[in-house]
N, C-alpha and C positions, 0 to 999 in steps of 0.2 A: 334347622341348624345352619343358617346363613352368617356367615361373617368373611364372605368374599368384598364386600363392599359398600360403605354407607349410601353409593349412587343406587342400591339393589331395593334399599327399602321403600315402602310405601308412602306415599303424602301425608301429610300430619293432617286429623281430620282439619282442622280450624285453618290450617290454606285449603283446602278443599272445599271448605264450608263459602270460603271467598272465594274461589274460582265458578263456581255457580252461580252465584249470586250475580257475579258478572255479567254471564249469560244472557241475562235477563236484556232485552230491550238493545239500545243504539250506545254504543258510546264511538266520540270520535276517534281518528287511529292515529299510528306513529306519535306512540305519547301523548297526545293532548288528550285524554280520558281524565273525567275529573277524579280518580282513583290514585292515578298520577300523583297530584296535587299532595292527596293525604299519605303519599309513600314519603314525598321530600318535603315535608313536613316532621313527619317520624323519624326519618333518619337521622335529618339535622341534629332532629331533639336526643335520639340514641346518642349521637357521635358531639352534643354539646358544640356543632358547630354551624350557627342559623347563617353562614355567608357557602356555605356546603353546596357543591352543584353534586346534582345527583342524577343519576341513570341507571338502567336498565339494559342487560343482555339475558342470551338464555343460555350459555357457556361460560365456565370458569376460563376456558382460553380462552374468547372473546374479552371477559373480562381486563385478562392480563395482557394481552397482545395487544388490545387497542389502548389500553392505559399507556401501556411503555413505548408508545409509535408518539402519543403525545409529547414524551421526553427526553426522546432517545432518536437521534439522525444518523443516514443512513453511516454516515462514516465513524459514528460511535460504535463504543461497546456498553455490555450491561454488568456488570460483576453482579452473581449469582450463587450459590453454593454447587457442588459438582454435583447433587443430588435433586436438586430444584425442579418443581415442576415441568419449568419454562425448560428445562435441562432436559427432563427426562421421560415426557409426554407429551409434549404438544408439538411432534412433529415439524418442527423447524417453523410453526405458526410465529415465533415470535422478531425469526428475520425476515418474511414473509410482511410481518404488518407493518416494519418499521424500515420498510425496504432495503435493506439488508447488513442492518447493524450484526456486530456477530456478539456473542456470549462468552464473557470469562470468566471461567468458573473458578471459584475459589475455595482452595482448601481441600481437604480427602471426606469431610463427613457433612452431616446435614443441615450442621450450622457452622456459619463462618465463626471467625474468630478476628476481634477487629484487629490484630496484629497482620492474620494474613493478607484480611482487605484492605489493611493500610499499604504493604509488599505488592498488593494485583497492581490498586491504583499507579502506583511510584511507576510500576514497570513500564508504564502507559505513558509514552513521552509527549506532554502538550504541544502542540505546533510542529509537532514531525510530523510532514507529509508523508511518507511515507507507512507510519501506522495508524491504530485506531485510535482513536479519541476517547478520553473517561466521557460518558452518555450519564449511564444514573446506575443504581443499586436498588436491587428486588431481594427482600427475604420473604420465605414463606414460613409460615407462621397457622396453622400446625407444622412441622416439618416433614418432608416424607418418611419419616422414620420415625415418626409416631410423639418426636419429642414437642415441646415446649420452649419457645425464648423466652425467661424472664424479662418484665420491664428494665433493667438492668443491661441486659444482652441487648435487646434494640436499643435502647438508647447509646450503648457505646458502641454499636453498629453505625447508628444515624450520625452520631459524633464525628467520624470518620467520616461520613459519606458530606456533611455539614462543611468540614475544613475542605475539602475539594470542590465544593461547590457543586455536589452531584445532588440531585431530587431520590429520593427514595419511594420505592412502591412496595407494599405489601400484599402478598399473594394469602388472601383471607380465606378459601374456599373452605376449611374451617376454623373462622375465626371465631367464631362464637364456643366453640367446644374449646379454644382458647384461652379466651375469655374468662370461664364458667373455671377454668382451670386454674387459670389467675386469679380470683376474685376482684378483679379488676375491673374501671368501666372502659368502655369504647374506646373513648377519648382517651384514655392512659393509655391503651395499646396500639392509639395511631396519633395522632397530630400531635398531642402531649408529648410523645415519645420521639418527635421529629420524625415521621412520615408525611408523604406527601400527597401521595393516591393511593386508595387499599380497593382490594377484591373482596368486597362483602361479601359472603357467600351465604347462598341459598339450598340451592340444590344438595348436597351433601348433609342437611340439616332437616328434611323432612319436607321439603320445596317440590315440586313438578320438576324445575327447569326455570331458576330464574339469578342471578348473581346482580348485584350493585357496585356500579364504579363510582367512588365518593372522592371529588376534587375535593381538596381542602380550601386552594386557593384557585377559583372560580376561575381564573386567566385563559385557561385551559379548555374551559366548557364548551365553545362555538369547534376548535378545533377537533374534539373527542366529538361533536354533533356529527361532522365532515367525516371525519373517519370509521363512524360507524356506519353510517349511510352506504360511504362509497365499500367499505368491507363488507355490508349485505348482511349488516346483523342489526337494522332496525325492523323492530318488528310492524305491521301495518295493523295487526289486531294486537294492540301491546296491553289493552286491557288487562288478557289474562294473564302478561309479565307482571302488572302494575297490582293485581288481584291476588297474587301468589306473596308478592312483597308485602304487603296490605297486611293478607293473614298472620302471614310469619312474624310481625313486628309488632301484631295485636297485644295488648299489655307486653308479659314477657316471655310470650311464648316461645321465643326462637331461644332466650336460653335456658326456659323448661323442655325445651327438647334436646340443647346440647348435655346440659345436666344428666338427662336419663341415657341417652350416650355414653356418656363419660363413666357414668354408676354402674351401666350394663360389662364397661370394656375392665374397670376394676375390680367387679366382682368374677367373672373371668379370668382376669390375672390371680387375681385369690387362689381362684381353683388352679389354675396351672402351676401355680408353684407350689401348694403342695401336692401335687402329685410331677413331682421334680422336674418343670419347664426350667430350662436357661432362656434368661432376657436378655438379647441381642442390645434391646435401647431401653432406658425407664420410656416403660408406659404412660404417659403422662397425661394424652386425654380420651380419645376414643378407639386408638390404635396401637396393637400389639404386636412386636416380632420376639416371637421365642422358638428355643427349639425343643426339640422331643425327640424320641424313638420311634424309625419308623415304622415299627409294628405298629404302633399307636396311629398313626397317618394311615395306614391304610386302613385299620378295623374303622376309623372313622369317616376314610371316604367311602368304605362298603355299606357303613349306613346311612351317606347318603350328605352328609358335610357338608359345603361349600365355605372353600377358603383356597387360597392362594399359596404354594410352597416358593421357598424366596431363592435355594439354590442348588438344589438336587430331583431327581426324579420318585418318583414312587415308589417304583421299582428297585431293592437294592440290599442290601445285609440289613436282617431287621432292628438290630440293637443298634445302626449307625443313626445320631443323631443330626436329626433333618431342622431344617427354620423354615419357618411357617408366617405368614402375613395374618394375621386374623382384625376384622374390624367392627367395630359393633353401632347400629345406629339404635333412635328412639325403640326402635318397636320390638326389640331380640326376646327381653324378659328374660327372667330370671330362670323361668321353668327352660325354654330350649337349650339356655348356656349351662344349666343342670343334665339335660338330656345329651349333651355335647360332651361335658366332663366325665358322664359316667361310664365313658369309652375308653378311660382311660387303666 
């Protein structure tokens, strides 16, 4: 009964199956493995964009902090949602990479609204020495809060971020459960949609440890080379990065496994509401906040649960209603999240 987190679960056998395989014999390092080769190949072909520079990290920060060092100086800022990643886990990694641009978050919830990101940008007076400078716009996409942007919402995110001349990045770590959510392809959910860098992600998808940063416009490439280097997140055995991406993109496995994700976290939600959960946010792909009764929180941490409570203690009146993070990756099944409900 795991649903503390998608980074908890196990490797999808078929990157595994590629991660071995690798093993085998010589290949050369820091990217140049011809394994390589057939990742930025595949992505291109996913993302429908064959001028695509593409790479390799083994952090969803790495991803996003060295993407937005590429388009963001230090005397800029980033408009973000107040709940964003970049916001709200990664430990100030994203002023840090871009040496010390700072973040303006926008808005009270997990996705902007292009009215407000129209109001952040304004506030932001071009050619005042004195403040920061518009830099670029990151949405994350799932959202921390479990939602969904419609193609509709990014695009009139990008729209706004287009009339000011800012580059947009996409914080993807789960893009594909996205995706799968949209029935969309790649390319509708990033360059289509006016993005400009996204955070492929891996690792949250049934990966080891592996994220892809996809230039759309290649300009960028030598300089994201520089910066990853000198940031200490090229790998010198990148094989087994290039071997993980490999797997994951094998036909369509990366969104046969957001799919069963997604199926796990809705059949879940099923059971939660009826047996009366309140939904904080629609559940939209592989991520749920609802609350409950905390009798019900504790008979399930005493048999052993794992999940995350979002704003009270365990401890407390048992009929008060608690919020709960619960998250679901490929591998939960049907039977544990049955084993789970029937605590209820």
């Amino acid at each position: 009964m795991f649903f503390a987190s998608d980074n908890a679960g196990p490797v999808h056998p078929t990157v595994m199956k590629r991660v071995i395989a690798a093993n085998d014999a010589h290949q050369m390092p820091y990217g140049n493995d011809v394994i390589m080769d057939e990742v930025r190949a595949r992505v291109r072909d996913v993302f429908e964009a064959p001028q695509a520079a593409v790479y390799l990290v083994a952090t969803g920060t790495a991803a996003n902090v060295l993407a937005l060092g590429c388009y963001t100086q230090p005397w800029q800022t980033v408009f973000c949602s107040k709940v964003s990643h970049i916001q709200e886990d990664e430990c100030n990694a994203p002023e840090f990479y871009t040496g010390g641009a700072k973040l303006t978050l926008v808005g009270s919830e997990d996705k902007m609204t292009p009215a407000e990101l129209e109001a952040a940008v304004g506030k932001q007076t071009v050619g005042n020495v004195h403040g920061a400078q518009p830099g670029s716009v990151s949405i994350t996409q799932v959202t921390e809060r479990g939602r969904v942007h419609t193609l509709a919402e990014l695009r009139a995110l990008t729209a706004v971020a287009k009339t000011h001349g800012l580059p947009v990045h996409l914080d993807g770590a789960r893009f594909a459960n996205a995706q799968v959510a949209l029935g969309c392809s790649a390319a509708e959910m990033s360059w289509k949609s006016g993005v400009d860098v996204v955070s492929f992600g891996g690792t949250k998808n049934g990966c080891m440890g592996v994220e892809a940063v996809v230039f759309f416009d290649p300009e960028k490439a030598w300089e994201f080379e520089l910066r990853r280097k000198r940031g200490a997140h090229l790998f010198s055995k990148h094989r087994y990065l290039s071997a993980q991406m490999a797997g994951y993109l094998e036909g369509d496995t990366w969104k046969e496994i957001a799919a069963e994700a997604n199926e796990n976290a809705a059949y879940l939600a099923r059971g939660l509401e009826r047996n009366g959960a309140h939904f904080l946010f629609s559940p939209d792909a592989n991520m749920i906040f609802a609350s409950f009764p905390r009798k019900t929180h504790q008979k399930l941490h005493a048999a052993g649960a794992k999940y995350y409570l979002w704003d009270d203690p365990l401890d407390g009146p048992e009929d008060e209603m608690v919020a709960a993070r619960l998250v679901c990756d490929w591998s939960v099944g049907r039977e544990k999240i049955d084993t789970f409900l029937s605590h209820f």
